[in-house]
Each structure stands twice: as C-alpha cells, then as structure tokens.
C-alpha positions as CSV (number, residue, x, y, z in Angstrom):
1,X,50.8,118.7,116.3
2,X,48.0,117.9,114.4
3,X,47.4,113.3,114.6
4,X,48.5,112.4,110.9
5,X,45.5,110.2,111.8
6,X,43.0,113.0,112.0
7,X,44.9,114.9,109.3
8,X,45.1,111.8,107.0
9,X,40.7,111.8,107.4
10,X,40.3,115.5,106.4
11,X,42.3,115.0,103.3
12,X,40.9,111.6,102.0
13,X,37.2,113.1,102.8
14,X,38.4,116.8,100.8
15,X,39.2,114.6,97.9
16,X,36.0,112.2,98.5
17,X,34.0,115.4,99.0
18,X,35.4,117.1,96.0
19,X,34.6,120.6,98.4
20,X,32.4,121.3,101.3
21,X,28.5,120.8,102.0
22,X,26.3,124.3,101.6
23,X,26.6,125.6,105.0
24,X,23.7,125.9,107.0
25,X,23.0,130.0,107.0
26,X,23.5,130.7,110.6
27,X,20.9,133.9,110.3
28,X,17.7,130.9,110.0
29,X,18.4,130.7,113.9
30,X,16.9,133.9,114.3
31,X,14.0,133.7,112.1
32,X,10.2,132.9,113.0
33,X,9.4,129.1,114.4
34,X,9.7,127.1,111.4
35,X,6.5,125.1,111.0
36,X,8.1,121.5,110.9
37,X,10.8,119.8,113.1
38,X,12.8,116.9,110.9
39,X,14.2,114.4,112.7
40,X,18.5,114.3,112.7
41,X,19.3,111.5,114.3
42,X,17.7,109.0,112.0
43,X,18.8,108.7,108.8
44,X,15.3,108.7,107.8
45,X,13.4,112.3,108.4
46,X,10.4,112.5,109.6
47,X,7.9,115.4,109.7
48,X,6.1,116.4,112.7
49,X,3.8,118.5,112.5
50,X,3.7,121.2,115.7
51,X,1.1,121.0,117.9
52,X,-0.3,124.0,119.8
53,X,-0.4,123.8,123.9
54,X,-2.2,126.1,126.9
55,X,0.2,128.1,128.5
56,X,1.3,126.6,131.6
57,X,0.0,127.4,134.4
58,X,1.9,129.1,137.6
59,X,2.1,125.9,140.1
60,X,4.5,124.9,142.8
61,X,6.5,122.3,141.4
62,X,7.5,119.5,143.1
63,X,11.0,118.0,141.7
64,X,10.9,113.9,141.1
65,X,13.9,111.6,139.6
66,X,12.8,111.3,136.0
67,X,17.1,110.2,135.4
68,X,16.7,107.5,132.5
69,X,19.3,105.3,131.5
70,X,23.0,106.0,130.6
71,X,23.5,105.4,126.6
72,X,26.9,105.0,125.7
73,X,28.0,105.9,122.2
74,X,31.0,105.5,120.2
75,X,29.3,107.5,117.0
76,X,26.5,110.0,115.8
77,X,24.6,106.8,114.7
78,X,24.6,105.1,118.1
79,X,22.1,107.7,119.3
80,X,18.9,106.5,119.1
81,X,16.7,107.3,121.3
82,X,13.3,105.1,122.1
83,X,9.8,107.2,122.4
84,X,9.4,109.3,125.5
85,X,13.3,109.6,126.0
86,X,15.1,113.3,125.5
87,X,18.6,114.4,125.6
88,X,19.3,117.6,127.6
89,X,22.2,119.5,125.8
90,X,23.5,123.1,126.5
91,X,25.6,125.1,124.2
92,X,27.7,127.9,125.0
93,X,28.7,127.9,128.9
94,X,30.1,127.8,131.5
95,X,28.6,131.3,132.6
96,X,29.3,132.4,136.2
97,X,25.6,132.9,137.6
98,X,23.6,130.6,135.2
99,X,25.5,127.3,135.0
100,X,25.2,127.2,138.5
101,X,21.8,127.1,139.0
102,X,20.8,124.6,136.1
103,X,23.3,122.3,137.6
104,X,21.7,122.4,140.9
105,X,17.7,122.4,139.2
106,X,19.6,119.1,136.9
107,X,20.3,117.7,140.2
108,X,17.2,118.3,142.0
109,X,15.2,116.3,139.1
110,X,18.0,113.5,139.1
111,X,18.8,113.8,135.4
112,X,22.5,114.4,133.9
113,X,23.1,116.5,130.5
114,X,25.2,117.4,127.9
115,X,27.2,120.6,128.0
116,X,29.2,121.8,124.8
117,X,31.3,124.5,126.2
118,X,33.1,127.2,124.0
119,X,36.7,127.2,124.9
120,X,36.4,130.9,125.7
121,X,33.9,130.2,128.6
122,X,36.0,127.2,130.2
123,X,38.9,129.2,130.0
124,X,37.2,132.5,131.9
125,X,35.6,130.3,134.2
126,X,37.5,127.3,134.7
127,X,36.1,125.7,138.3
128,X,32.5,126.2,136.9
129,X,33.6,124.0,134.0
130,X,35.5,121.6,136.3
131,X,32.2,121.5,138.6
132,X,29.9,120.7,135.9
133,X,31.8,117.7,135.1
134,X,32.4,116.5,138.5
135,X,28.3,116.7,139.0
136,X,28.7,113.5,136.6
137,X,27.6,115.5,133.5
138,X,29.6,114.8,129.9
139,X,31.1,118.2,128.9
140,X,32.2,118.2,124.7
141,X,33.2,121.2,122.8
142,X,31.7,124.0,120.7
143,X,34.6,125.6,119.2
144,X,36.5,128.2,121.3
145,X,35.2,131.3,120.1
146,X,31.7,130.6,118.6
147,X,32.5,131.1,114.9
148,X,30.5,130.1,111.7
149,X,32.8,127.1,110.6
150,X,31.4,127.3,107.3
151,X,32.9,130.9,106.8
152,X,36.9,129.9,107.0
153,X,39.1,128.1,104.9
154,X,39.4,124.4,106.2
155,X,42.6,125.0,108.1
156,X,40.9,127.9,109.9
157,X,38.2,125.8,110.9
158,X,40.5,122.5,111.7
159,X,42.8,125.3,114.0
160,X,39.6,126.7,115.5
161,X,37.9,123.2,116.7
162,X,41.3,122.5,117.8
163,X,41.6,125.6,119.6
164,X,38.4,124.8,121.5
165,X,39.1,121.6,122.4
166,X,42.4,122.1,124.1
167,X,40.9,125.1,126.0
168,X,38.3,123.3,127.5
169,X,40.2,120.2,128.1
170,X,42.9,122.3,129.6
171,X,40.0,123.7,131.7
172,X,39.1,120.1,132.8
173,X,42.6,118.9,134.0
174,X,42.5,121.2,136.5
175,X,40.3,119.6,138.3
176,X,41.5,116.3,137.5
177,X,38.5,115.7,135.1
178,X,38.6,114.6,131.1
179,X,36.8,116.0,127.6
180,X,34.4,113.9,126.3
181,X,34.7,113.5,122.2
182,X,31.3,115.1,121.7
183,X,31.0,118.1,119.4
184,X,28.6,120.5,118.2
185,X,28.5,122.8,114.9
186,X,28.0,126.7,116.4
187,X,25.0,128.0,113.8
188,X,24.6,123.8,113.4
189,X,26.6,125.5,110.3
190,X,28.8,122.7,109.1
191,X,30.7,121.4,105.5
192,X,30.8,118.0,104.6
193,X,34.3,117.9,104.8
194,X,34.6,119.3,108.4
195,X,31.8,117.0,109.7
196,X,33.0,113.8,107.6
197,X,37.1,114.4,109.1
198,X,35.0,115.0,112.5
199,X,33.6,111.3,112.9
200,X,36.4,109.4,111.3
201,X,39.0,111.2,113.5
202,X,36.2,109.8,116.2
203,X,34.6,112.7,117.2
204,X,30.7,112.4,118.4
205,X,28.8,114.8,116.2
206,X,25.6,116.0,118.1
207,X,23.2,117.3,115.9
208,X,19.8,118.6,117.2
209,X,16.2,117.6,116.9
210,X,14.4,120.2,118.9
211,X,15.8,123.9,119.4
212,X,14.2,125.4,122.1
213,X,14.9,128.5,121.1
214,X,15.9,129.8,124.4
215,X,18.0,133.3,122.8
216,X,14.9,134.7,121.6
217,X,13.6,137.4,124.1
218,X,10.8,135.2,125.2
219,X,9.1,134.4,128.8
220,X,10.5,130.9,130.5
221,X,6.9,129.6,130.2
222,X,7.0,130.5,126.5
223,X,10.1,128.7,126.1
224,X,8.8,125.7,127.8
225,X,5.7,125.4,126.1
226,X,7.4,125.5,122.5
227,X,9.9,123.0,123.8
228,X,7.5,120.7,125.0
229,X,5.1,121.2,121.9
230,X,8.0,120.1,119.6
231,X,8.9,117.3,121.8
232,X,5.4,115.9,122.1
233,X,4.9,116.3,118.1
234,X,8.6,113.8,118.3
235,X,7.8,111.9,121.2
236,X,11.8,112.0,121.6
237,X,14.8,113.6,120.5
238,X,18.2,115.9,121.8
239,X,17.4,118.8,122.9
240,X,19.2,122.1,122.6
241,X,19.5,124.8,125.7
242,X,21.9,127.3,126.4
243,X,23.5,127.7,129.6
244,X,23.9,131.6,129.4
245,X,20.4,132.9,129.3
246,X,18.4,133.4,132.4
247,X,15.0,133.0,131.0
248,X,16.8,129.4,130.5
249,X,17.5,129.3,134.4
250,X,14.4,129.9,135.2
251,X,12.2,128.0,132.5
252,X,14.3,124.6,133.2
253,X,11.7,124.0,136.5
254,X,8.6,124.4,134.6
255,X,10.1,122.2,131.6
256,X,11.6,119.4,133.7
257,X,8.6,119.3,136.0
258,X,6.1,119.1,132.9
259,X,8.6,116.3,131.4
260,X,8.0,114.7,135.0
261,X,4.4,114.8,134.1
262,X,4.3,113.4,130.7
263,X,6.0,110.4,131.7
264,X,9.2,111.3,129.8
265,X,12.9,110.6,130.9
266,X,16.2,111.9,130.4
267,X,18.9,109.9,128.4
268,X,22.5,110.0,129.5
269,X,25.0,110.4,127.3
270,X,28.8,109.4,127.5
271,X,31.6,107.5,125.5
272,X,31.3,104.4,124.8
273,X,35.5,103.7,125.3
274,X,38.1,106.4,125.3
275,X,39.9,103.7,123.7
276,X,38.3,103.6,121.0
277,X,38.7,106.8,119.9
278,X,42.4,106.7,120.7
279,X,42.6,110.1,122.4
280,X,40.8,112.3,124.3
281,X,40.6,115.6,122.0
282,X,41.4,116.5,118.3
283,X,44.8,117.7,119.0
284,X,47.0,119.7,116.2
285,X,49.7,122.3,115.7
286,X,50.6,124.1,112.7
287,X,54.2,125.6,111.5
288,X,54.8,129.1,111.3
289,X,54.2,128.9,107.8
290,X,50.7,128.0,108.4
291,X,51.2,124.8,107.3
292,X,49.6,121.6,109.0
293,X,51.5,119.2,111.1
C-alpha cells in the first residue's frame, strides 16, 4: 500500500502546486548539442560556454585510481560538488554484455558510480543488477519501463515509479543487497508535483549537469571528447552515461584515462542514513478501483 506518508506529500504539494511544472519535451534529447550547459545542482545557474577540443589521440592507456571521496547525501541539495570532482551516473541498465564490462573498466580506474536501473532491466537480468551493487556501486531507480512521467495522470506516474522501484529492489534482495533512494526523471521530463512528493517522501532526485550524449550514433572518442569539453567548460558536475550502448563500453577507457590526466576525480555517492528516510523504496498499492492506498 501506498505510505500515507508519501501519499499525504503528493497531495499537500498538488494543492501547493495548484498543477504540475511544463514538462521537459523528451524529443530535446535528440536534438543538435545545445550551445550552453546550466548548472542543476546549484540553485544558482551558471553558463558555460563549450569549448572545442583535438580529437583524442589512439594511445595505450594506462588505468590509475583517480577514486575521490565518498559524499553522503540525505537530499538533492547535499550534492555539491567542489571543482575537479564528477559524478559518474548510468541510466537504463543492467544490460547482459555492457554492464559487465564498464563494471570491470570502473574497477580498473578505482572509481564507484551511480546506476539508475529501469525495473524492466533488473528484473530480465537480475544477478547483473545484484553484481553491480555488490562491486560497492549505489544502484537507484529510473522507473520500470522508461516512460515520459510527464505524459500520465499523477496516479499513473506515482504507480509507475512505484512499479520501478519494487522491481529493482526485488532484484536486489536476491542477492542480499538494498535500493538506494536515488531517482532519476527518464526524458529528465518531470512535473513539479511528481518531483516536489519525490524529495519530501525522501527520495534523492539526481538531476544532470553534463549529458554525454552517448545514444547518438557517434564514435567513443567523439563521445569522450564532448564529455570532457562540457566538463572542462564546468570544471565539475554529475554526469550522465548509459549502460546499454557499446560505443559507451568502449569510450569509458579513453574518458576515464583523460579524467586521469586532467587531475580530476570521481565522487561517490550514497545515503546519508536509511533512517532517515524511513524506508528503503517508495512503496504503494492501489484498490481495484484504482484508487490510492
């Protein structure tokens, strides 16, 4: 059943609201490199302006420990990141043949990231998803079938976080490992009220500062190159990856080993008390009626 704690948040911020944010359009992720990057984890944006970088050069890389510290949040606003710090965050796993091998090039360079799994993906490929969080990465949740949020009627959208989060959780406990409370928007399409009910049920948000832009059909050194251009225009921020692609697989080497280079390190994230958000997933059930519990 749904918490009457969680259900008492998305009503009080329905009335606060008065009716949800205009969602993000979920088509901008496939159009051209915008110009600017705003920065989402202050609540001040900044512009930075892009700047343009050689293509890298083919090179034999040699993998270092570039594993920063471990920052333990309790909300969106605890993230702050100091210059020459990243987040590494991937969206849309497990996938049999990919998460595999950016676990092991994650391990290689010492660093620990943040995986949003789908609850369709953990619940196809269960041990992968109980294997990533045994490596000592924080696994949150992305929804369970990758659905623009912004296109259903709040109960649809409550029933289809909730969805997600049970199915990766349930994924999880098979291997005697726990979801985190972190979540990310699919299409970073989002309402105010979904996003509002969200943090004061106790969710962690994760917005995102730099999209690589790993699903477009470019090469992994093109990928790394815009990634690292956007970055160095920051100087830090969370970064999103996907851990389906294989030009992702194969451009993490070239983007670790350049962050390696540039004196940059790799931010851990993780709760800052299960306690304090009094439960370990959004949980809710509905009548047959439709009508919230």
């Amino acid at each position: 059943m749904l918490p009457s704690r969680l259900l008492l948040c998305l009503l009080v911020s329905g009335i606060m609201l008065g009716g949800c944010a205009k969602p993000v359009n979920p088509q901008t992720r496939l159009t051209a490199t915008p110009a600017i990057d705003t920065m989402k984890t202050s609540a001040i944006a900044v512009p930075a302006v892009l700047k343009m970088e050689q293509p890298l050069p083919d090179e034999i890389f040699a993998p270092r420990n570039i594993g920063g510290r471990t920052l333990a949040v309790s909300t969106t606003a605890d993230i702050i990141l100091k210059p020459g710090e990243v987040v590494l965050t991937f969206d849309d796993g497990p996938r049999a043949g990919k998460t595999e091998a950016i676990l092991s090039t994650l391990s290689n360079y010492g660093v620990k990231a943040t995986f949003l799994m789908l609850g369709s993906s953990a619940t196809a490929n269960p041990r992968l998803a109980q294997r990533v969080a045994i490596a000592g990465h924080t696994v949150g949740s992305h929804t369970y079938g990758h659905v623009n949020l912004a296109d259903l009627t709040r109960q649809q959208a409550i029933e289809e976080i909730v969805r997600g989060e049970e199915a990766v959780s349930a994924a999880l406990a098979g291997g005697g490992q726990k979801l985190s409370p972190f979540f990310r928007f699919p299409y970073l399409s989002q309402t105010g009220f979904l996003r509002t009910g969200l943090i004061q049920s106790g969710a962690v948000v994760l917005d995102v500062d730099i999209d690589s832009k790993d699903y477009f059909k470019d090469t992994p050194a093109a990928v790394a190159t815009r990634t690292l251009s956007r970055l160095e225009a920051r100087g830090s921020g969370i970064i999103l990856f996907h851990d389906i692609h294989q030009r992702t697989v194969d451009m993490l080497p070239i983007f670790l080993d350049q962050l390696a280079r540039r004196g940059y390190s790799v931010v851990r994230l993780v709760p800052r008390d299960n306690s304090i958000f009094g439960r370990d997933l959004i949980t809710a059930g509905f009548a047959e009626d439709g009508a919230v519990l």
